[in-house]
C-alpha positions in Angstrom: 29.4 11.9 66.8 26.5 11.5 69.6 25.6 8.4 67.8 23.6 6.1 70.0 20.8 4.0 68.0 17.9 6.0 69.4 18.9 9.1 68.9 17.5 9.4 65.5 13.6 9.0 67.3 14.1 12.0 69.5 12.3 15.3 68.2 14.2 18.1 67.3 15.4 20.5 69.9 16.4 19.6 73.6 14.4 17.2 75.0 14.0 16.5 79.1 17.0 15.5 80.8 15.7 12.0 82.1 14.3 11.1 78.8 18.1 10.9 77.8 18.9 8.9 80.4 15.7 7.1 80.3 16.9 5.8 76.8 20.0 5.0 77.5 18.9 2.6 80.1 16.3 1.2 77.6 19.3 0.7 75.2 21.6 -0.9 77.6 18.7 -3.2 79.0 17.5 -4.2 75.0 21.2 -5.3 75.0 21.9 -7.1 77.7 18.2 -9.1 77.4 19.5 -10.1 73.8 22.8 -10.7 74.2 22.6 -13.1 77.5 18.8 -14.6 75.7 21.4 -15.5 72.5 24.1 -17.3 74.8 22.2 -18.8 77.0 20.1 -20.3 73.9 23.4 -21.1 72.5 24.9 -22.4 75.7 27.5 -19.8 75.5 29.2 -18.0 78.0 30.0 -14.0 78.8 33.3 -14.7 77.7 31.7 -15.5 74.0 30.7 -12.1 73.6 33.9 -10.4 75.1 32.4 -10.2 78.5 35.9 -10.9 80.2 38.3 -9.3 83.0 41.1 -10.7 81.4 43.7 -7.9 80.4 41.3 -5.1 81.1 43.9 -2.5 82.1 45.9 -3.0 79.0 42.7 -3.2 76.8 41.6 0.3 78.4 44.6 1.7 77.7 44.6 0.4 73.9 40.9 1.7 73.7 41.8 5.4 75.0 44.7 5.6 73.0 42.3 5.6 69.7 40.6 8.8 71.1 43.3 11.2 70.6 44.2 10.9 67.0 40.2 10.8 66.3 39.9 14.5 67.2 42.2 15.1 65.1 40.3 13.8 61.8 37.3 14.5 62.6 37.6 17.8 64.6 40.2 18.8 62.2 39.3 17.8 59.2 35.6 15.8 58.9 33.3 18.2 60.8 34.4 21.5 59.3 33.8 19.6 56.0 30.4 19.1 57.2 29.4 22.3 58.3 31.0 22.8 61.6 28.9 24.8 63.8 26.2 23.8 61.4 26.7 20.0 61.5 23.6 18.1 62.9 25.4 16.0 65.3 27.2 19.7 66.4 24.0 21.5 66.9 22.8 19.1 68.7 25.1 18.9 71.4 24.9 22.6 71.7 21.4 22.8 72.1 21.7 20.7 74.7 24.3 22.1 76.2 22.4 25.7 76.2 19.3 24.0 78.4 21.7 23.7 81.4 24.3 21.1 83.1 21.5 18.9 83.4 20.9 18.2 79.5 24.9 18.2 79.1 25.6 15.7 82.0 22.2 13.6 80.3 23.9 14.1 76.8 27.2 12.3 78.2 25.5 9.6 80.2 23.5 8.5 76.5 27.0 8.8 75.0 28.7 6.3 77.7 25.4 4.0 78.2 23.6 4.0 75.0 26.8 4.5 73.1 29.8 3.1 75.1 28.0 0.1 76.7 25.0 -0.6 74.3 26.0 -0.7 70.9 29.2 -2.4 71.7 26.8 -5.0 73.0 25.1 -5.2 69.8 27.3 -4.7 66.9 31.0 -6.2 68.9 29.3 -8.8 71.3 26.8 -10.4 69.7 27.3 -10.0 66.3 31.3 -10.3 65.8 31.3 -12.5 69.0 28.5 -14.7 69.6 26.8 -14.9 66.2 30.0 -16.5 64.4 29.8 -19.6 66.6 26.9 -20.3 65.3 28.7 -21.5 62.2 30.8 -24.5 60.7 33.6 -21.9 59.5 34.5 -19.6 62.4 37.0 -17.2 61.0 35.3 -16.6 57.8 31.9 -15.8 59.7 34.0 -13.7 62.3 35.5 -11.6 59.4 32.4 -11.8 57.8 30.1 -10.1 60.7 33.1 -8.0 60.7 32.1 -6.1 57.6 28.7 -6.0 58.7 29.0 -4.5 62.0 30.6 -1.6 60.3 28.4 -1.1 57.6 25.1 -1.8 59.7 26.7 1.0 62.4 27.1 3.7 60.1 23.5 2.8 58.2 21.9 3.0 61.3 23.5 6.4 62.8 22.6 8.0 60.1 25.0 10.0 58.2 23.7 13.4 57.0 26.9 14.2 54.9 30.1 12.3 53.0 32.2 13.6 55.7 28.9 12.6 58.4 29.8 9.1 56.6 33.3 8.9 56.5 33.5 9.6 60.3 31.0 6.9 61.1 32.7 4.6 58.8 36.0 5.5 60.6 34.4 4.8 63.8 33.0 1.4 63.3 36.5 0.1 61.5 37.8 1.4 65.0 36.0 0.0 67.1 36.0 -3.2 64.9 39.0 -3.8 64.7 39.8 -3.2 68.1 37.4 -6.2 68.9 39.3 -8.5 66.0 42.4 -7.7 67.6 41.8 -8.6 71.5 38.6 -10.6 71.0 37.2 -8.9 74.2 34.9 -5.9 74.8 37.0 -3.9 77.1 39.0 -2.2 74.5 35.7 -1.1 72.3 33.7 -0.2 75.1 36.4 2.5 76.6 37.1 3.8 73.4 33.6 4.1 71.8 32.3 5.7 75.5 35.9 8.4 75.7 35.0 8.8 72.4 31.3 10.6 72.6 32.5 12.1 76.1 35.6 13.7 74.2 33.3 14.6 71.3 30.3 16.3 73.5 33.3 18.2 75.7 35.3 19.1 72.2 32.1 20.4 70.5 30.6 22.4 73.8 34.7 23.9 74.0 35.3 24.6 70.5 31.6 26.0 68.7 29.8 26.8 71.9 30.1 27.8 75.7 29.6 26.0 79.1 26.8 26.5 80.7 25.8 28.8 83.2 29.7 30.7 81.6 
């Protein structure tokens, strides 16, 4: 639900504020170094990843609309299944959320950088955009990196649960098939970083309390 890659390295409880933010920088540079290393090596433009202004107010617009319905499976249905208050991903959004605005405002910025910006980089960018150029047959390789992008995002966010799993699986066929269907990273990147911000604000609303209220 908080799924950004490094998130499974942290220790348990709340760790410092910056050292949030710290990683989501760390992930979003580790991105970026990759992705531009791979097209400039492949003499490749931004536009090869999805890197493109083209439509962007149309694509945002597709990307939040996938937010609302979410909640509604997974807030309805998926976490309760997997322990509500009790759920990994649940408690630890709460426990952040108990050490003050600052771990709660560091909690979203990993969600929007680490999350939004970072793995869309990684597992719609480079490895649904870039990487299938490298090869004779385009399409097949596209829908090819298509299956693994989802199944290497939910592998690597760790699912603690069947309903952990399903929501991670339902997450990555989002945000994949958002990228099949406008070929640009606009649409993923909104929707993957409204997702974790609607998800932090939804858990902190529904199993906990504000801080400082």
């Amino acid at each position: 639900m908080v799924p950004p890659l490094a998130l499974g390295l942290l220790v348990r409880g709340s760790p410092p504020p910056m050292a949030l933010v710290a990683v989501a920088l760390v992930e979003l540079a580790s991105a970026a170094v990759l992705v531009f290393w791979w097209l400039r090596r492949r003499s490749l433009s931004s536009a090869d990843v999805g890197l493109t202004s083209r439509h962007w107010v149309r694509d945002a617009l597709l990307g939040a609309a996938t937010v609302p319905p979410r909640l509604l499976v997974e807030f309805g249905v998926l976490i309760p299944l997997a322990g509500g208050a009790q759920n990994p991903g649940v408690e630890e959004v709460l426990t952040n959320a108990s050490a003050g605005v600052a771990a709660l405002t560091a909690t979203l910025v990993l969600g929007v950088v680490g999350g939004g910006l970072a793995e869309e980089l990684y597992f719609r960018g480079l490895l649904m955009g870039a990487l299938p150029k490298s090869f004779v047959h385009r399409r097949a390789a596209l829908y090819g990196a298509a299956v693994v992008s989802v199944l290497l995002f939910a592998a690597l966010h760790l699912p603690a649960s069947a309903p952990d799993a399903a929501a991670i699986v339902l997450a990555g066929l989002v945000y994949t098939g958002l990228f099949l269907l406008t070929r640009r990273l606009t649409t993923t990147m909104v929707a993957h970083a409204l997702w974790n911000t609607a998800a932090v604000i939804t858990v902190v609303s529904v199993y906990g309390a504000w801080p400082g209220l």
